[in-house]
VEXKOL-174761 format. One record per residue (C-alpha): residue number from 1; residue in one letter; x, y, z. Coordinates in Angstrom, 3 decimals. Each point is the difference from the previous one (the first is absolute). Layout:
<recs>
<rec><num>NUM</num><residuo>a</residuo><xx>X</xx><yy>Y</yy><zz>Z</zz></rec>
...
</recs>
This chain:
<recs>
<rec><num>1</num><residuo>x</residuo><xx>77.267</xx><yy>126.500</yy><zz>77.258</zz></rec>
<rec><num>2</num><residuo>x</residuo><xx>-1.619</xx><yy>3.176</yy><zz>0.233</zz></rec>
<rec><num>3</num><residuo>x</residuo><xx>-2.490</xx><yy>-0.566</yy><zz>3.246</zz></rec>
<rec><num>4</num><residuo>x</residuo><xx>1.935</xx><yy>1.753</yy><zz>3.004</zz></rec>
<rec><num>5</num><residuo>x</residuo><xx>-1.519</xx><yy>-2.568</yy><zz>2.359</zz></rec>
<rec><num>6</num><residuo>x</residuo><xx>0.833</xx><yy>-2.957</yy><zz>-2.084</zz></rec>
<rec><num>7</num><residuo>x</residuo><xx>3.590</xx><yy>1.447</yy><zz>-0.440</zz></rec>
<rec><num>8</num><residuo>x</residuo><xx>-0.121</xx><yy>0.095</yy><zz>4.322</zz></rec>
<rec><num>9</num><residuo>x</residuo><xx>-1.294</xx><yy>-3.144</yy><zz>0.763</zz></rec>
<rec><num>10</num><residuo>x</residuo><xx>3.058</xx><yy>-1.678</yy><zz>-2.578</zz></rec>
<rec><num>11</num><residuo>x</residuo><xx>2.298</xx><yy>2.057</yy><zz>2.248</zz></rec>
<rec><num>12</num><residuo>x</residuo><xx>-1.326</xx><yy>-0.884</yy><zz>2.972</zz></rec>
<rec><num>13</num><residuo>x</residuo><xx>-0.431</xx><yy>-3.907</yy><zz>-1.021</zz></rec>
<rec><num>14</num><residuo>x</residuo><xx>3.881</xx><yy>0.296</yy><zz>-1.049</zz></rec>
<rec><num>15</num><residuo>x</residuo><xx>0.920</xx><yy>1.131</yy><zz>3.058</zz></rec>
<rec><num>16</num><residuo>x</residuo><xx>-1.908</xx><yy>-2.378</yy><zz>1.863</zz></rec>
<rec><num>17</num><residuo>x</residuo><xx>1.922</xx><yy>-3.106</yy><zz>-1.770</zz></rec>
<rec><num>18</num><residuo>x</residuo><xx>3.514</xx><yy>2.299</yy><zz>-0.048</zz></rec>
<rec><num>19</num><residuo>x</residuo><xx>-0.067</xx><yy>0.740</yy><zz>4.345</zz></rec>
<rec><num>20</num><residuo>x</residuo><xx>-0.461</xx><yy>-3.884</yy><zz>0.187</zz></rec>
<rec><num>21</num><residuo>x</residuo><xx>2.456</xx><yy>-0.781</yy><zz>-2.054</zz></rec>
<rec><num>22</num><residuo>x</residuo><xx>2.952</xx><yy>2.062</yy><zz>1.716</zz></rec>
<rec><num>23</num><residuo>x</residuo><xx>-1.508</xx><yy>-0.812</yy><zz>3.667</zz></rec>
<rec><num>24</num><residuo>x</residuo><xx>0.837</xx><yy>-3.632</yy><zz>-0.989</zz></rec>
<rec><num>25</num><residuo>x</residuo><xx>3.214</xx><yy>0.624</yy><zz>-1.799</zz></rec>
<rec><num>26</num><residuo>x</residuo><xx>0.973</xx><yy>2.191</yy><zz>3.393</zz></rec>
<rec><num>27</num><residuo>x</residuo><xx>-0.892</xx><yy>-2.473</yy><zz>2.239</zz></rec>
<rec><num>28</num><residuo>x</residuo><xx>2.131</xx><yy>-2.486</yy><zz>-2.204</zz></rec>
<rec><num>29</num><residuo>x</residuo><xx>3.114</xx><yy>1.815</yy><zz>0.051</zz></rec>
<rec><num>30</num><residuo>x</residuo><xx>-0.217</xx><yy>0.901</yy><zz>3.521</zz></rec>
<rec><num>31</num><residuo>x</residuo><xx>-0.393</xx><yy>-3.669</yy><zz>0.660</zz></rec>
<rec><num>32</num><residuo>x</residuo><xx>2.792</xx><yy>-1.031</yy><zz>-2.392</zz></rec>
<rec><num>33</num><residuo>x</residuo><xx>2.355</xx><yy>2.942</yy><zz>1.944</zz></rec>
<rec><num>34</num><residuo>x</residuo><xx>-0.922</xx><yy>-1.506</yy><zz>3.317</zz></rec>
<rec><num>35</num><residuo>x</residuo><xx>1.134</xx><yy>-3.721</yy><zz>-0.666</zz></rec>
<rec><num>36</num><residuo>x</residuo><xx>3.307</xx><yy>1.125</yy><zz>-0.053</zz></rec>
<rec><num>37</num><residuo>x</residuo><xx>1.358</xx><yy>-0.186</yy><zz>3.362</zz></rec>
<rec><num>38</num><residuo>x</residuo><xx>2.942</xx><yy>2.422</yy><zz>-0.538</zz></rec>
<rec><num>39</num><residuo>x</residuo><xx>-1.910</xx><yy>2.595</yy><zz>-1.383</zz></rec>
<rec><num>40</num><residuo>x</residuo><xx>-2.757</xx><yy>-0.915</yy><zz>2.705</zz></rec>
<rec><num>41</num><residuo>x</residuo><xx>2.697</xx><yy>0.327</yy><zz>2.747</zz></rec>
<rec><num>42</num><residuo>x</residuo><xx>1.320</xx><yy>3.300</yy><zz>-1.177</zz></rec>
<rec><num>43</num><residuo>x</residuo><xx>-2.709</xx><yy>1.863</yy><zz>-0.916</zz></rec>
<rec><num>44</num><residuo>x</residuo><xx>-3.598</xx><yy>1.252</yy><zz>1.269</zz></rec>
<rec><num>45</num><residuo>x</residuo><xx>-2.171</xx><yy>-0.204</yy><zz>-2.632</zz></rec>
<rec><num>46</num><residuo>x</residuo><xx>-3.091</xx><yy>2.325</yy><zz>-1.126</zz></rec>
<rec><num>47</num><residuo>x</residuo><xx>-2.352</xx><yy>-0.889</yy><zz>-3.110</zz></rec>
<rec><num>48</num><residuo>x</residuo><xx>-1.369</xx><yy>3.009</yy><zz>-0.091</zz></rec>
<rec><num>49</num><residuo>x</residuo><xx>2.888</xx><yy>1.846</yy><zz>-0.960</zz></rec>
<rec><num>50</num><residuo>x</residuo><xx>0.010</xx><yy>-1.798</yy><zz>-3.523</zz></rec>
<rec><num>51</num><residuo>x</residuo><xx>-4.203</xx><yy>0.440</yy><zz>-1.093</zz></rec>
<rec><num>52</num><residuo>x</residuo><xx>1.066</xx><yy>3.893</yy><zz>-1.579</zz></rec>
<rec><num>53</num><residuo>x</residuo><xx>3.209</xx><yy>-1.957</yy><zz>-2.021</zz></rec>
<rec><num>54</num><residuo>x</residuo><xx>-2.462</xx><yy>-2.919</yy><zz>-0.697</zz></rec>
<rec><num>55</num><residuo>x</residuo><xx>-2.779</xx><yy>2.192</yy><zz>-1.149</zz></rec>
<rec><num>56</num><residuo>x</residuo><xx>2.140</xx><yy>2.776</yy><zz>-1.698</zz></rec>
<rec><num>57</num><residuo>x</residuo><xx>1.643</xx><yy>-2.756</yy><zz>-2.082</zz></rec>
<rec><num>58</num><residuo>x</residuo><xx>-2.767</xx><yy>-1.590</yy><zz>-0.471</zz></rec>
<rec><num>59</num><residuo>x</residuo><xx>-2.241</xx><yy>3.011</yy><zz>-1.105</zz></rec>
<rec><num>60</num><residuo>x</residuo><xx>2.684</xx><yy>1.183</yy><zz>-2.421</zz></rec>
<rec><num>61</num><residuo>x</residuo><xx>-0.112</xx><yy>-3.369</yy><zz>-1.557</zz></rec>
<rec><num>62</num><residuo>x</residuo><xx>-3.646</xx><yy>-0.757</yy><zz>-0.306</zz></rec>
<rec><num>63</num><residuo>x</residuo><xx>-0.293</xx><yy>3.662</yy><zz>-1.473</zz></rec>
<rec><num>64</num><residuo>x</residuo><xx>2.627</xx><yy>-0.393</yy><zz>-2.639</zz></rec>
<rec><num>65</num><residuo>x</residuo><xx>-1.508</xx><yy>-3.708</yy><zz>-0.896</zz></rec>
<rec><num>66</num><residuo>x</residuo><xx>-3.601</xx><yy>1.592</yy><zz>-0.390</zz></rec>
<rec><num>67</num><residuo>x</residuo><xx>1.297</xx><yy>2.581</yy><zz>-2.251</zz></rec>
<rec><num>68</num><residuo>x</residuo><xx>2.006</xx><yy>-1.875</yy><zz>-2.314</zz></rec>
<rec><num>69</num><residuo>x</residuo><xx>-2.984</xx><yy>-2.722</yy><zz>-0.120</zz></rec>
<rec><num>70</num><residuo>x</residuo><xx>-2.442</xx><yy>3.470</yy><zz>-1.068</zz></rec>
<rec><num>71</num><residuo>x</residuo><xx>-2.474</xx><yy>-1.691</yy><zz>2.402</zz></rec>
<rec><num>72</num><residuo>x</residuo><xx>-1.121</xx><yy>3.358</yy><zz>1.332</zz></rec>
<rec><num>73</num><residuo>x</residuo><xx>-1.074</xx><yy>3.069</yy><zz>-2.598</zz></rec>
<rec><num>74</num><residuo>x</residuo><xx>3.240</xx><yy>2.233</yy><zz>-0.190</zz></rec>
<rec><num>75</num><residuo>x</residuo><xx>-2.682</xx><yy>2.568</yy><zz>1.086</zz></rec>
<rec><num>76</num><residuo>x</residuo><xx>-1.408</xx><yy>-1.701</yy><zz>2.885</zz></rec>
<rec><num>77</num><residuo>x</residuo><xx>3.521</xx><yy>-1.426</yy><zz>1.462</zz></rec>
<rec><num>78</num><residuo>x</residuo><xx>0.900</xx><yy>3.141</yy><zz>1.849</zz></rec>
<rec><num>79</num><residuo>x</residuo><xx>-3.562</xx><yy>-0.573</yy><zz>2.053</zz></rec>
<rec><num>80</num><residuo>x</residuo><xx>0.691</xx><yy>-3.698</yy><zz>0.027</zz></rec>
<rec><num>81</num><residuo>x</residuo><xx>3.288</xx><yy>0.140</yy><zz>1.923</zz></rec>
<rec><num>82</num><residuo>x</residuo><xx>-1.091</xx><yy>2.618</yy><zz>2.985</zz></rec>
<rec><num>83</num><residuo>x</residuo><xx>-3.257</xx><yy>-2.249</yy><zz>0.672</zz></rec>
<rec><num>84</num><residuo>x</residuo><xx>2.453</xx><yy>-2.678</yy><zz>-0.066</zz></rec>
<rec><num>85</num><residuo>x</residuo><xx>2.589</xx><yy>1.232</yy><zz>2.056</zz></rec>
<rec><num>86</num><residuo>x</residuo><xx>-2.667</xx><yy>2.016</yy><zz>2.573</zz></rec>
<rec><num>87</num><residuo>x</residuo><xx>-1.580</xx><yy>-3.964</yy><zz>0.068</zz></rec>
<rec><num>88</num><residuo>x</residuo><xx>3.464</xx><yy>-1.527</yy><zz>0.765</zz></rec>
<rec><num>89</num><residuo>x</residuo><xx>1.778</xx><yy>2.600</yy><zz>1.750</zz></rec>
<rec><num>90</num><residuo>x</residuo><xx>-2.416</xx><yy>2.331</yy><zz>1.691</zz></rec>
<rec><num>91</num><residuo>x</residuo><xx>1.458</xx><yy>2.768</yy><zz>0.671</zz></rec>
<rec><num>92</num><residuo>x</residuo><xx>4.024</xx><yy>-0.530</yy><zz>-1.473</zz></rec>
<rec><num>93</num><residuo>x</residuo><xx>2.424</xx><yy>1.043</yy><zz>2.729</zz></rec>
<rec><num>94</num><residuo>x</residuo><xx>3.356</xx><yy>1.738</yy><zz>-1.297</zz></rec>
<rec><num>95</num><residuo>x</residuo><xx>1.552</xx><yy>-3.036</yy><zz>0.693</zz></rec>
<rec><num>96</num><residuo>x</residuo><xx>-2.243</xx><yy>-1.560</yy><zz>-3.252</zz></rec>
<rec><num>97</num><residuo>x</residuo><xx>0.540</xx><yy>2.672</yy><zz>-2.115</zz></rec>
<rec><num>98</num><residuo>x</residuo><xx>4.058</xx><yy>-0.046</yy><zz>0.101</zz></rec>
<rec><num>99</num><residuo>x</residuo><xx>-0.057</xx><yy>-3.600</yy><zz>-0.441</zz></rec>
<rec><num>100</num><residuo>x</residuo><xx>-2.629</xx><yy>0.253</yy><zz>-2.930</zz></rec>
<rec><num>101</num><residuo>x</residuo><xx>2.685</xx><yy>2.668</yy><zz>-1.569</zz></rec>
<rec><num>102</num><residuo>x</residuo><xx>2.764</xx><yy>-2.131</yy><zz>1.090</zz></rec>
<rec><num>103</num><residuo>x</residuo><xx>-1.311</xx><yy>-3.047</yy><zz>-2.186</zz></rec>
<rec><num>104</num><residuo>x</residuo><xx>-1.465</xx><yy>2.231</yy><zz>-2.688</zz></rec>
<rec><num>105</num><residuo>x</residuo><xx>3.978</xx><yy>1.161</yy><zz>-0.846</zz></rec>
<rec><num>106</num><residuo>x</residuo><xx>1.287</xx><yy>-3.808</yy><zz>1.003</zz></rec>
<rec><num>107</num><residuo>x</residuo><xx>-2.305</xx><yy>-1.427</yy><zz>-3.337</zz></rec>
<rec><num>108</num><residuo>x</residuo><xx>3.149</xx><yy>1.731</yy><zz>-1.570</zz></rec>
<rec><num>109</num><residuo>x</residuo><xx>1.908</xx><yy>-2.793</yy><zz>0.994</zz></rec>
<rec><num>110</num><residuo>x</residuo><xx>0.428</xx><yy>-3.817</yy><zz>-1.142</zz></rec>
<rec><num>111</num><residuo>x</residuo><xx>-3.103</xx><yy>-1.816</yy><zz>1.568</zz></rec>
<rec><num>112</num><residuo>x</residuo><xx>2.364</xx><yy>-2.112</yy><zz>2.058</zz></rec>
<rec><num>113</num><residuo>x</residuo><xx>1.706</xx><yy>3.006</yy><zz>1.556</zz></rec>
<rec><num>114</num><residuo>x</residuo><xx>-3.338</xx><yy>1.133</yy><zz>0.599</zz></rec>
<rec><num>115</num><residuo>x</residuo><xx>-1.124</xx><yy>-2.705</yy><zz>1.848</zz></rec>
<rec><num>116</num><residuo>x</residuo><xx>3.184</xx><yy>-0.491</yy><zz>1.756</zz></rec>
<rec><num>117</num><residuo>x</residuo><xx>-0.787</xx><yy>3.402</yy><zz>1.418</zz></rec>
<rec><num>118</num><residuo>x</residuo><xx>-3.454</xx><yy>-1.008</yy><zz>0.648</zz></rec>
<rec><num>119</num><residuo>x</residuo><xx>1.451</xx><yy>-2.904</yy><zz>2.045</zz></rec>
<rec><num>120</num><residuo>x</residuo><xx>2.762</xx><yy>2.325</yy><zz>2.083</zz></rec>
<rec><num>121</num><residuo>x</residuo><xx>-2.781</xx><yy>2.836</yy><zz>0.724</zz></rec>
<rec><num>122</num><residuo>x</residuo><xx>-2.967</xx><yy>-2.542</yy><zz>1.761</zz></rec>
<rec><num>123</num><residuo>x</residuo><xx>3.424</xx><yy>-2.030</yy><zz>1.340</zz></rec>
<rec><num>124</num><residuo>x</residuo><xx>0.991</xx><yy>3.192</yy><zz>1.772</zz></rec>
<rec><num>125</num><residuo>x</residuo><xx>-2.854</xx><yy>0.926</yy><zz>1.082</zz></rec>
<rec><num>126</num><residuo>x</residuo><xx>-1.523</xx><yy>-2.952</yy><zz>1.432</zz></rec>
<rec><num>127</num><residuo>x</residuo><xx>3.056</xx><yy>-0.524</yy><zz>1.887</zz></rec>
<rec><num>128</num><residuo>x</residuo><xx>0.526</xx><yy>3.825</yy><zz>0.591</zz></rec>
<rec><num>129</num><residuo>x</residuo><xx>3.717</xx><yy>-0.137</yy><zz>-1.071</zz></rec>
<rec><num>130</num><residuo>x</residuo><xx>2.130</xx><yy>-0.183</yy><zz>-2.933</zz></rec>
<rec><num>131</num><residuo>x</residuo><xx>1.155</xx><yy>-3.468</yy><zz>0.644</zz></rec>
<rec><num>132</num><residuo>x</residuo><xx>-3.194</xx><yy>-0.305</yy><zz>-2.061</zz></rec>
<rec><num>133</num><residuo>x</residuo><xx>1.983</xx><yy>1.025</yy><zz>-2.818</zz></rec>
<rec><num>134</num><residuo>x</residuo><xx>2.035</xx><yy>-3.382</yy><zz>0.794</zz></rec>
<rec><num>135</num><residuo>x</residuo><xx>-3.274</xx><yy>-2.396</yy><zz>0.268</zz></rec>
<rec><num>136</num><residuo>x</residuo><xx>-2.118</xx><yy>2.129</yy><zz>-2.975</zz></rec>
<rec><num>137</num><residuo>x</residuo><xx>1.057</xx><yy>-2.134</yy><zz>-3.092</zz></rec>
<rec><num>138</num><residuo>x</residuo><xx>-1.235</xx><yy>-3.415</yy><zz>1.694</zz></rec>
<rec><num>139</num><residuo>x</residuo><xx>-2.919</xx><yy>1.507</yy><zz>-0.699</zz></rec>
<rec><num>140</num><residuo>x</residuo><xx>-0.135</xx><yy>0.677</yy><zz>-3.898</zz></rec>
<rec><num>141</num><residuo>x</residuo><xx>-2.283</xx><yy>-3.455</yy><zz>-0.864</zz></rec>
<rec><num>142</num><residuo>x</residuo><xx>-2.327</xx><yy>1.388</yy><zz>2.450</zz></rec>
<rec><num>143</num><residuo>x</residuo><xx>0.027</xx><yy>3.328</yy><zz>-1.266</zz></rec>
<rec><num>144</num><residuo>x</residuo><xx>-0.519</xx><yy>-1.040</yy><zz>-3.760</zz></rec>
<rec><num>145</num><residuo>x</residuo><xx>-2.499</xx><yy>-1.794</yy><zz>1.330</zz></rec>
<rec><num>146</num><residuo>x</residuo><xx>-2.054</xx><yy>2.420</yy><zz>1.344</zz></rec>
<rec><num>147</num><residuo>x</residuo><xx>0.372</xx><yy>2.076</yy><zz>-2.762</zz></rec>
<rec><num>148</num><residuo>x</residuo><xx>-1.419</xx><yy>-2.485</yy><zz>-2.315</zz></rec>
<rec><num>149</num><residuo>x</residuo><xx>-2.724</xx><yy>-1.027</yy><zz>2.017</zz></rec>
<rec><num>150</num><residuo>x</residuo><xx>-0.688</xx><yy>3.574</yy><zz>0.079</zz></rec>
<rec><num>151</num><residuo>x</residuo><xx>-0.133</xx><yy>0.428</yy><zz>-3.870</zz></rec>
<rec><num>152</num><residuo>x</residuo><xx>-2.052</xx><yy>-3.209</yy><zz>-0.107</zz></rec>
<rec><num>153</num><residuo>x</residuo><xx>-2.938</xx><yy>1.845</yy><zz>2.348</zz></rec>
<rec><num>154</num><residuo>x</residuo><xx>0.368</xx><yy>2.491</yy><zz>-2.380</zz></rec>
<rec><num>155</num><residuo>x</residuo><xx>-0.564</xx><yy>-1.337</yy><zz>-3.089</zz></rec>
<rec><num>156</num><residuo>x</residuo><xx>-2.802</xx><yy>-2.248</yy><zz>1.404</zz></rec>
<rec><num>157</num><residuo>x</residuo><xx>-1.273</xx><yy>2.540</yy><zz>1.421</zz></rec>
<rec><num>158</num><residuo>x</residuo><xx>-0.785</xx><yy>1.927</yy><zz>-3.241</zz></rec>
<rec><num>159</num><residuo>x</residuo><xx>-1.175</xx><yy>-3.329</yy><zz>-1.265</zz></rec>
<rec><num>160</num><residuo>x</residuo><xx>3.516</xx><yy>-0.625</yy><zz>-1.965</zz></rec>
<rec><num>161</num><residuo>x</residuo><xx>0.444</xx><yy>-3.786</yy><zz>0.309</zz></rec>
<rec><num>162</num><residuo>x</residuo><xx>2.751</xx><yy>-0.719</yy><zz>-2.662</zz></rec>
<rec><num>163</num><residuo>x</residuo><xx>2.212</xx><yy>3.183</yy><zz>1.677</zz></rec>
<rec><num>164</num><residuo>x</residuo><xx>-1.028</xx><yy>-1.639</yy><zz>3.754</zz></rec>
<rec><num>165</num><residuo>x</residuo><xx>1.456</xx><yy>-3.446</yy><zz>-1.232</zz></rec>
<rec><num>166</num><residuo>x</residuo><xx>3.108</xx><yy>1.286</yy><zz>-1.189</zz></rec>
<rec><num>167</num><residuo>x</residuo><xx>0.468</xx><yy>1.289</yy><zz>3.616</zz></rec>
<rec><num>168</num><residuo>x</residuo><xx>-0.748</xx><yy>-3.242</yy><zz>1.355</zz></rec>
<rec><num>169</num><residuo>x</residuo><xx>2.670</xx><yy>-1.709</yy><zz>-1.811</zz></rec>
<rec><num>170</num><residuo>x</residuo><xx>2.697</xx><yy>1.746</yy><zz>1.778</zz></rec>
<rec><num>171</num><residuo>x</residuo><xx>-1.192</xx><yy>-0.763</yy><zz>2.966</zz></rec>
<rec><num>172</num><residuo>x</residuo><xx>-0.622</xx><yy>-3.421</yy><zz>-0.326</zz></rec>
<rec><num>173</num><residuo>x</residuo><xx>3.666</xx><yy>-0.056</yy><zz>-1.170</zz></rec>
<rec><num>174</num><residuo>x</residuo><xx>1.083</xx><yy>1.508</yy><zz>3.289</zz></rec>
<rec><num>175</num><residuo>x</residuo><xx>-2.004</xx><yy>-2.617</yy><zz>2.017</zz></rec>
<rec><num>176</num><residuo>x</residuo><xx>1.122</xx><yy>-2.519</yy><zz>-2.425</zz></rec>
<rec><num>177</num><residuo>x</residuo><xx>4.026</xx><yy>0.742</yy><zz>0.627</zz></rec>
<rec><num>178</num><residuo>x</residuo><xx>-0.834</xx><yy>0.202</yy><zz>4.171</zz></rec>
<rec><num>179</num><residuo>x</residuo><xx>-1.337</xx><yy>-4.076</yy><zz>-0.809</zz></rec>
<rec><num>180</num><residuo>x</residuo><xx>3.126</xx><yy>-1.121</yy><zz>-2.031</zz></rec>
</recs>
């Protein structure tokens, strides 16, 4: 990949399928938060206080997944990742950044703790208080979830089909459990 425009437009295609992909998962957890009537009753409630945890998590992820997978030139990723994140993310707000930084040290951690921090951080801030850190881990199926689908438009995305149906499976074993 050594075409600057081609290496934009798979940035910019990335991000395309990556913004839909958290503007659903949002929308679902928001959803999922308001059903409960005692949070519901206690709480206002603001989605757009979780899109820089979503996307900071979610960036750090995807990044880390496309490096491991080499699907971008060690060369090239540096360029890959700010037409990414400018595509995604346009401008980042300081907000963005700690939480990328905060995630970035958390991959230090068990994946479950790291999710279960995932879970507490959108918790809190959808509801804007730390009783989020009560309702967070209801959330962890969802959160694997999203993480999986997100490594699944990856790997499709670079045209990776055996790595994209190993992320399915997980899934599908999440949706599987919800049906038993």
């Amino acid at each position: 990949m050594t075409n600057v425009n081609e290496l934009t437009e798979l940035a910019v295609t990335l991000a395309y399928r990556l913004k839909k992909q958290t503007d659903k998962w949002v929308d679902v957890f928001y959803q999922e938060h308001y059903k409960c009537q005692q949070i519901r009753e206690r709480e206002e409630f603001n989605i757009e206080a979780a899109l820089p945890i979503v996307t900071a998590f979610q960036i750090v992820h995807v990044m880390s997944f496309i490096h491991v997978k080499k699907y971008i030139e060690e060369s090239r990723i540096g360029d890959f990742i700010n037409v990414l994140i400018e595509s995604l993310y346009d401008p980042p707000g300081d907000d963005w950044l700690k939480y990328i930084r905060q995630y970035q040290s958390n991959k230090q951690m068990d994946f479950p703790e790291q999710i279960g921090c995932f879970c507490e951080d959108v918790s809190m801030a959808i509801t804007g208080s730390y009783t989020g850190m009560i309702y967070g881990p209801a959330f962890v199926g969802m959160a694997k979830e999203f993480l999986y689908r997100n490594w699944g438009i990856v790997a499709d995305h670079f045209g990776d089909r055996v790595t994209m149906e190993e992320c399915v499976k997980p899934v599908e074993a999440i949706h599987n459990r919800k049906s038993a």
